[in-house]
C-alpha positions in Angstrom: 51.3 -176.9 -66.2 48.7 -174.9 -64.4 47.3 -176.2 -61.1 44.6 -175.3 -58.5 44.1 -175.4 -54.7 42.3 -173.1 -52.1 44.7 -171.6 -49.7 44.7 -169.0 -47.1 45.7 -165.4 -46.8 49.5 -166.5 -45.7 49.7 -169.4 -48.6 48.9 -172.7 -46.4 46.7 -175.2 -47.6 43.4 -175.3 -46.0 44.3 -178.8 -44.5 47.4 -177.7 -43.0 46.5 -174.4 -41.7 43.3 -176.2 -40.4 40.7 -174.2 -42.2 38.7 -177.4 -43.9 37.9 -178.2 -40.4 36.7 -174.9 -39.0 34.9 -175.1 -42.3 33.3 -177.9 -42.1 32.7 -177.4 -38.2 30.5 -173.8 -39.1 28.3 -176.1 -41.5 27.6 -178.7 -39.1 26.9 -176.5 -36.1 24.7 -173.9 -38.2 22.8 -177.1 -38.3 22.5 -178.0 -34.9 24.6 -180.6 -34.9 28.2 -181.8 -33.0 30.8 -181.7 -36.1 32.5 -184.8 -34.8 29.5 -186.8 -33.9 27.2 -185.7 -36.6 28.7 -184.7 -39.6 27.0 -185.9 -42.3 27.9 -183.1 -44.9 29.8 -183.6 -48.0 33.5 -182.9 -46.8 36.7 -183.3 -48.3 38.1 -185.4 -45.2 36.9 -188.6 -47.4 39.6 -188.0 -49.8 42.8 -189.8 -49.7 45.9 -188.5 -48.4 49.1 -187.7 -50.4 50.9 -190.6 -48.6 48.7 -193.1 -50.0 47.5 -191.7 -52.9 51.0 -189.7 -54.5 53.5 -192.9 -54.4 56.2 -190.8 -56.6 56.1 -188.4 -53.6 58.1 -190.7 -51.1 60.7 -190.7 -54.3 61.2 -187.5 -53.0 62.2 -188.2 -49.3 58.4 -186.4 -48.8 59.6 -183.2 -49.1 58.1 -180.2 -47.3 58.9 -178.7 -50.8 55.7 -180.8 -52.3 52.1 -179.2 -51.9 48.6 -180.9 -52.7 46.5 -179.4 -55.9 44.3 -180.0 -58.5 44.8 -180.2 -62.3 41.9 -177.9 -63.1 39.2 -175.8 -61.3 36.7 -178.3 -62.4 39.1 -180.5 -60.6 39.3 -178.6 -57.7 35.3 -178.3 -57.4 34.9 -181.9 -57.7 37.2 -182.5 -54.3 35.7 -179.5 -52.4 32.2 -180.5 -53.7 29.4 -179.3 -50.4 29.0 -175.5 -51.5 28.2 -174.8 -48.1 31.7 -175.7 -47.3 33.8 -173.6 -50.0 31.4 -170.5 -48.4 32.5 -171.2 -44.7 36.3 -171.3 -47.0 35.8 -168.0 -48.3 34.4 -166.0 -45.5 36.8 -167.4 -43.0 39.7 -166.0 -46.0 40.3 -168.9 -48.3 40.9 -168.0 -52.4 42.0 -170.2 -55.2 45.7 -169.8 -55.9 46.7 -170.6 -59.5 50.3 -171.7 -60.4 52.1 -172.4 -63.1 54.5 -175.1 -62.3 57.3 -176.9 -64.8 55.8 -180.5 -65.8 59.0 -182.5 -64.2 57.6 -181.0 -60.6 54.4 -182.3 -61.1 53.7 -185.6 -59.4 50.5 -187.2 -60.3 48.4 -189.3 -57.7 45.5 -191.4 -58.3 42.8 -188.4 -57.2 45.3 -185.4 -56.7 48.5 -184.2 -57.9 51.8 -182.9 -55.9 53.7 -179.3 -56.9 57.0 -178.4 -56.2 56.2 -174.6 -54.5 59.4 -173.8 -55.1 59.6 -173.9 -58.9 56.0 -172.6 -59.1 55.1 -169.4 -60.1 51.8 -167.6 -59.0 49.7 -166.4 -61.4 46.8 -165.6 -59.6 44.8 -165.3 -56.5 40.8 -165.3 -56.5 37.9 -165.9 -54.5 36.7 -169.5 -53.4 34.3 -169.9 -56.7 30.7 -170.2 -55.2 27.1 -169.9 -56.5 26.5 -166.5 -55.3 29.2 -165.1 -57.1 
């Protein structure tokens, strides 16, 4: 099964690494505004967590092995929807990592699915998909 998710340059997860937030902070200021007091700009933040929204996960003792990702770019899109978001993710190094990952380490959630990194294979690496592009 193929699956989706933005990443940085050293393969973390834009959550972990922090990147949504520095993200999401650029928009907000380039608007005048205090990012914690003022953000009103679509953001992924709403979304639920794995926790919550991945029960198989806890199956698996929550392993650090397990990494968020959508099931198709259009997927993808959909979660990261504010464009002026995913271009704060791309100039600050973000890019869509594709892998292809064996159906029995896939863990479906309600809104996201769960990968096993280590059975995964990278197939490719491209830019955050935006309108200019």
């Amino acid at each position: 099964m193929r699956v989706y998710r933005f990443e940085t340059s050293d393969r973390q997860g834009v959550f972990t690494s922090g990147l949504i937030g520095a993200a999401c902070s650029k928009v907000v200021q380039r608007k005048g505004k205090d990012y914690w007091s003022d953000c009103k700009e679509p953001c992924p933040y709403r979304h639920p967590n794995p926790y919550t929204d991945v029960p198989d996960w806890g199956l698996h003792n929550y392993s650090s092995d397990f990494h968020c990702a959508c099931s198709s770019v259009e997927h993808l899109l959909a979660w990261f929807d504010s464009e002026a978001v995913r271009v704060e993710m791309k100039a600050l190094g973000a890019v869509m990592a594709v892998y292809e990952v064996p159906e029995a380490d896939v863990l479906q959630g309600a809104a996201q699915i769960m990968f096993r990194r280590s059975t995964a294979t990278e197939v490719e690496r491209l830019p955050v998909p935006t309108l200019t592009d």
